[in-house]
N, C-alpha and C positions, 0 to 999 in steps of 0.2 A: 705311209700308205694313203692312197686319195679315197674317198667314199663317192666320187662323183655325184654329189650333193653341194659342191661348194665349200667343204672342209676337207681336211688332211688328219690321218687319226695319227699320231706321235706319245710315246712312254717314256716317263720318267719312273720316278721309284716308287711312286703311290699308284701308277697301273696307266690306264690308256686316256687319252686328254682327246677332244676335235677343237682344232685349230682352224681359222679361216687358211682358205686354198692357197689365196695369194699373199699371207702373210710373211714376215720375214722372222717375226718371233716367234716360241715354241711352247712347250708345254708349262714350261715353269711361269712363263710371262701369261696365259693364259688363264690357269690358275687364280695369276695374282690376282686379274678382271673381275673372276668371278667373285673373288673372296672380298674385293675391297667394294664395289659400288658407292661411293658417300661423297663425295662433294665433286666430282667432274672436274677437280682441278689436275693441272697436268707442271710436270717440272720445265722451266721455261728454257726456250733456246740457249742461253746464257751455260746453265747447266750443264744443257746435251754437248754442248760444244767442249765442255771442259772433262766431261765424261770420256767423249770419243776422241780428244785429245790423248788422255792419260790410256786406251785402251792401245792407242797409235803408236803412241810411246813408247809401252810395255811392250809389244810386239816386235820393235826395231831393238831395244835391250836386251829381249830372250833369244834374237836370230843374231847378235853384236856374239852373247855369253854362250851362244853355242847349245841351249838348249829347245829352240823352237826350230823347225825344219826349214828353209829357205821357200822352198815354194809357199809353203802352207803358210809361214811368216810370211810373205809378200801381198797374199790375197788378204792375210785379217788387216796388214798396213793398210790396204787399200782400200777396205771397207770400214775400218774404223776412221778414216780421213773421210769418208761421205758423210758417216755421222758427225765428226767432227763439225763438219761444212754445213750442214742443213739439212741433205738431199734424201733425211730418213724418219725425220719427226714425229712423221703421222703414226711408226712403229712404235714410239715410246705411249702408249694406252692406258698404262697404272697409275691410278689415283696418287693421290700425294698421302695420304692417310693409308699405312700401310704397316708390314713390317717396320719397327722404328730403325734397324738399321740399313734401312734401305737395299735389301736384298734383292727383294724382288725387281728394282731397277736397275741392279746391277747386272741378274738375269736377262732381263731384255735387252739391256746394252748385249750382252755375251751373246743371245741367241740370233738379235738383229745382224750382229758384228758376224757371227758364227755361218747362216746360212746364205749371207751377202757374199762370202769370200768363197761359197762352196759355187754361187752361180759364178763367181768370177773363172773359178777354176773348171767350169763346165760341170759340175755334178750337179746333181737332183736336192733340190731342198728340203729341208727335213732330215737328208738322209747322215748326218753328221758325221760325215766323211771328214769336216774339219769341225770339232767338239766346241761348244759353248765352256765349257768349263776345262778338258784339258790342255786346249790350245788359246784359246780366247782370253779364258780368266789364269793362266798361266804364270804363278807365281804370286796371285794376288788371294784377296778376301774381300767380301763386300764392305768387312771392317776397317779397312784401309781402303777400298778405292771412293767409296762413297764421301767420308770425311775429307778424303783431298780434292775431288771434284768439286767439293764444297768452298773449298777454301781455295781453288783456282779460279771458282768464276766469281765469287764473293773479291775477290783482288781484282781482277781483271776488271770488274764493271767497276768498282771503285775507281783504279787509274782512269781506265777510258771511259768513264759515264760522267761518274758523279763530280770529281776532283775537278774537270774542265767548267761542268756547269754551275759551280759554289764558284769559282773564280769568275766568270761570266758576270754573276750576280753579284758578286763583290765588288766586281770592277763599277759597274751600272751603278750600283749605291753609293760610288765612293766621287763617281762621276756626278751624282745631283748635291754630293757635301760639296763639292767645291764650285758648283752653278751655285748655288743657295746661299752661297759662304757669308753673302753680307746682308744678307734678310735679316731682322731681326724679329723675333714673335718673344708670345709668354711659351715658359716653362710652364711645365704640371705636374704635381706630386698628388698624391690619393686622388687623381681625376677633378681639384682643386688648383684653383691661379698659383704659381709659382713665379720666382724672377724671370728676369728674361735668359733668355737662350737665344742663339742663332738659330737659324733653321737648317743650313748647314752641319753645325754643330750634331745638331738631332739625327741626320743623314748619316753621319761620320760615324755614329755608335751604333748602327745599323751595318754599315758596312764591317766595321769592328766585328759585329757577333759574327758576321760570314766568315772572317779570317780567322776567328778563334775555332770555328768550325770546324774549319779546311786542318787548322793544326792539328785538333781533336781528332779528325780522322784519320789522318797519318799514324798516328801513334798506333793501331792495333797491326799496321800491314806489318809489322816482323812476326808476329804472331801466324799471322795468317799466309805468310811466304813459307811456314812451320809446314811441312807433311807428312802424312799419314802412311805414307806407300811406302810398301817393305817390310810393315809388320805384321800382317797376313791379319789371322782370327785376332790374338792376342794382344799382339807387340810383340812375341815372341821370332817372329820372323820364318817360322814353321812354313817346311814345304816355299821356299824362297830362295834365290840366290844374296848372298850380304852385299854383292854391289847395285843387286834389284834398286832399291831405294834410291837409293847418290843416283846410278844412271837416269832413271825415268825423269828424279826432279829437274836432272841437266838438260834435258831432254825436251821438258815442258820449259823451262828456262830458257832454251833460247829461242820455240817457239811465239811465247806469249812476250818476251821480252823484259820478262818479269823474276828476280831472283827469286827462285826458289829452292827450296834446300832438304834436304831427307831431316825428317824430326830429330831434334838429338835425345827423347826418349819416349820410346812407340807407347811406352804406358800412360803415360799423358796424352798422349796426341790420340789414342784411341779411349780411353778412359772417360775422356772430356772436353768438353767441346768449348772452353772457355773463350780462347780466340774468339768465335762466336759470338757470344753473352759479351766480351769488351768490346767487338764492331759496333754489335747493336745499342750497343748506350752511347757510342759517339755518334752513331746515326738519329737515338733519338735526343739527344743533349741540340745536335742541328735541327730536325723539328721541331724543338718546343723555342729556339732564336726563330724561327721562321713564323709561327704563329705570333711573336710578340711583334714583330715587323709588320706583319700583314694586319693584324687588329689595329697597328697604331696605323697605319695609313687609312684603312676604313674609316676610324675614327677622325682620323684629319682632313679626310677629303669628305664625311658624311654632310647633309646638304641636300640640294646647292644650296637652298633660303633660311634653312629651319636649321640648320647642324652645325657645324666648327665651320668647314668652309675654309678651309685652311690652303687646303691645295687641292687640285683638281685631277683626278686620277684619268687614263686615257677611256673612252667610250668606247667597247668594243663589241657591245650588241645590245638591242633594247633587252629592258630589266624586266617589263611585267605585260601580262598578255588581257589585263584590263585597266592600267593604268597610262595611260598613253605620254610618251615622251620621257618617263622614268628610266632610269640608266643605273646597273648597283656596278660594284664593285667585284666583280664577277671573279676578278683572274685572284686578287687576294682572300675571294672565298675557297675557290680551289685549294690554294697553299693550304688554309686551315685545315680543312677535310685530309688532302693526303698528311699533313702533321698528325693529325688524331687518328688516322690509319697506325703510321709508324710507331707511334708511341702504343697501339695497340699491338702489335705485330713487338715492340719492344716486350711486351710483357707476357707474352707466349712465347717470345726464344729466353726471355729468363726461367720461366718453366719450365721449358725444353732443356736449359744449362743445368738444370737441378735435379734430372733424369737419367744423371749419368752414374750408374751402379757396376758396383766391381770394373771388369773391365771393358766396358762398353756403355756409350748414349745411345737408350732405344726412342729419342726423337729426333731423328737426325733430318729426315726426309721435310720436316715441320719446319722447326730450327731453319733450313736452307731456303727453304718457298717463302716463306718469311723475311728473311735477311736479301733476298735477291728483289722480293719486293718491295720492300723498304728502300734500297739503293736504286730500284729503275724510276719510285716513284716519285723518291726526292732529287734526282737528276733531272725529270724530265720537267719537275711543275720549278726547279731552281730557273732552266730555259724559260720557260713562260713567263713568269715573274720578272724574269730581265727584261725578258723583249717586249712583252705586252703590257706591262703594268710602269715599272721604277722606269725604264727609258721615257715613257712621255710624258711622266708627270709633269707640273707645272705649280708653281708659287702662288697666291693667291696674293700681292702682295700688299695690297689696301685693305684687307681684312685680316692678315696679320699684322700690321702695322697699325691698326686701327685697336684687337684686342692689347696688347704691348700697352701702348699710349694709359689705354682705359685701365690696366690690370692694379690692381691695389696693393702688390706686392713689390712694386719697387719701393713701396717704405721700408724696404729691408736696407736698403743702400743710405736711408733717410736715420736709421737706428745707431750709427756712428757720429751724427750731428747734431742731432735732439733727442737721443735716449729711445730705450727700447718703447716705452711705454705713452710717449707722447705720439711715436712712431703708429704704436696700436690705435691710441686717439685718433689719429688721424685716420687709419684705414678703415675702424669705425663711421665715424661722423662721413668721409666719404662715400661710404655703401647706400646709408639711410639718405643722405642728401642726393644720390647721382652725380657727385661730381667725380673732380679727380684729387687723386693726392694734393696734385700744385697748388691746385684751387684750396685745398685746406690751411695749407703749412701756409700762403699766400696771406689768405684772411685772420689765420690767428697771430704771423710776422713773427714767427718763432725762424726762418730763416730771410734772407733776403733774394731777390730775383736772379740776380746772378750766380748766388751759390747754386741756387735749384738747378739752376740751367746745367749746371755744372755737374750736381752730383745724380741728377737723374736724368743724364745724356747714355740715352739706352745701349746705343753699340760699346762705350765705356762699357 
């Protein structure tokens, strides 16, 4: 009923709700606005997509199994495929801080999906001629459809986000160990001169972390191909058809192109959000490689005159708005921050994994805004780090070669000729004097010129 004020009055089971006129959601979504106001966040595309996927799905499985009507089955396909697509966004309005099993969203998925397919079919909105809940949510529970919306788009952006952009940046790192391959500089251990090392070498165990990554993250997607749908409240399966599940995964399967597979048991898969808690620790195990990456090139490119000076990172916009001609390292600052994002977002979906009581996680809605931001953040800044940072670096090669030459630690190479301890003497007496090892071992004729030459020929 319209109030011709700009809202529509609509009842549910706690009495009369005003709704916006031109809305597509109802009373229950409503509600949810009211009760939740706290942080403006909202569940992102990714989501909705995997949401109104799974509602698309269900609709073609229940008119497949002969229990949704063909018409009325046709219009929610059709409107749950707009959700699916984009075309309804602005309808999803519920905070993220919510009921923890995300009920309330799954309400507005059903009431947006519900009054979408009533204008398709010519009726009046509101007037739930085709039901949020007996046609819409059809065999389901917010217990299962929430959990697997989760674990659809939590997969999806993995394959297509993150896995291309860690291989991008793998590639790029693995592309400056083999530019660098015959640079030679000093090593460093405790932020102290070390032997030498290639600089390539250095680049290689950078790329290294990103393939360990890329394997790291692979290993949770069988977990998370795991679904929820078909065991309604429970796991029990109540008020559901027993091929509901197997259909809808097949369903989403060959949509998303992604194997997905009905849970082989809905008490875990509802109980616990574990899959979850093991993405996010392969995501943030890749964060904390990312920051060690990012601070060593900071560190090696810091400079130009006063720092390491090692290698020279690309300039991509001045660095200070009173120091004129300053340039930082801008895109490897980024990495850090989203790193320390995720690893923070790590530790509130460990909380959220720890919330899972009898049979149900009441943070599921957290857990998911979390997990989806962790993965779009470390896809997008892996892109940037390729292209804007690791592609243009450059060698510094007469200031690595220069510390090399000077570093006091190839008397390490020296300690098989003349003993650990004359070795020390010498790296001693060097430091205080300024000179170099040669020049030590040279003047006390504890070896001869040509050995030296020999044993402290750096690429050797």
């Amino acid at each position: 009923m319209s109030t011709g004020k700009g809202f529509r009055i609509e009842r549910d089971a706690l009495g009369e709700v005003r709704v916006p006129a031109g809305a597509l959601y109802g009373a229950s979504t409503q509600r949810a606005v009211e009760n939740f106001p706290v942080s403006g966040l909202r569940f992102p595309r990714r989501f909705l997509r995997a949401l109104g996927a799974i509602k698309w799905a269900a609709a073609r499985v229940n008119m497949e199994l002969g229990l949704l009507d063909r018409r009325v089955g046709a219009a929610i396909e059709q409107a749950a495929q707009e959700v699916r697509d984009g075309l309804h966004d602005a309808q999803f309005v519920i905070d993220i801080f919510q009921t923890g099993s995300g009920t309330s969203t799954n309400m507005n998925a059903n009431e947006v999906i519900a009054n979408r397919a009533i204008q398709i079919s010519g009726g009046k909105t509101g007037s739930k001629e085709i039901h949020p809940n007996d046609h819409v949510n059809l065999g389901q529970s917010s217990n299962d459809v929430i959990p697997s919306a989760a674990h659809v788009a939590a997969l999806a952006a993995i394959r297509e986000d993150l896995l291309p952009a860690l291989e991008r940046l793998r590639d790029a790192l693995a592309a400056k160990a083999r530019e660098f391959d015959d640079i030679v500089k000093t090593g460093r251990t405790h932020l102290m001169d070390a032997t030498p090392i290639r600089l390539g070498q250095e680049f290689s165990g950078y790329a290294s972390q990103i393939e360990h990554g890329i394997a790291r993250l692979k290993a949770p997607e069988h977990h998370l191909a795991e679904l929820a749908i078909g065991g309604t409240a429970v796991g029990t399966g109540i008020n559901t058809h027993q091929e509901f599940g197997r259909r809808v995964s097949a369903e989403l399967s060959r949509h998303f192109g992604i194997e997905f597979r009905e849970a082989e048991n809905h008490f875990e898969a509802q109980g616990a959000r574990d899959a979850m808690v093991e993405a996010s620790g392969a995501l943030r195990t890749i964060a904390v490689s990312l920051l060690k990456i990012a601070n060593d090139l900071r560190w090696l490119g810091s400079g130009p005159r006063c720092g390491l000076a090692e290698i020279s990172l690309p300039a991509v916009q001045p660095g200070s708005s009173i120091m004129p001609g300053k340039v930082n390292p801008v895109i490897a600052e980024a990495v850090c921050q989203v790193s320390a994002q995720v690893i923070g977002n790590d530790a509130a979906i460990t909380v959220g994994g720890s919330s899972s009581t009898f049979e149900l996680n009441t943070m599921v809605p957290l857990m998911t805004y979390d997990l989806l931001q962790s993965i779009e953040l470390l896809a997008n800044v892996s892109r940037l780090f390729a292209d804007r940072c690791v592609a243009g670096i450059e060698a510094n090669d007469e200031r690595l070669r220069m510390y090399a030459e000077r570093s006091a630690t190839v008397a390490t190479a020296l300690a098989p000729h003349i003993g650990y301890d004359r070795a020390a003497e010498a790296v001693k007496e060097a430091l205080a004097r300024d000179l170099s090892i040669r020049q030590v071992v040279l003047e006390k004729k504890w070896l001869r010129e040509d050995e030296l030459d020999r044993i402290l020929e750096l690429r050797r």
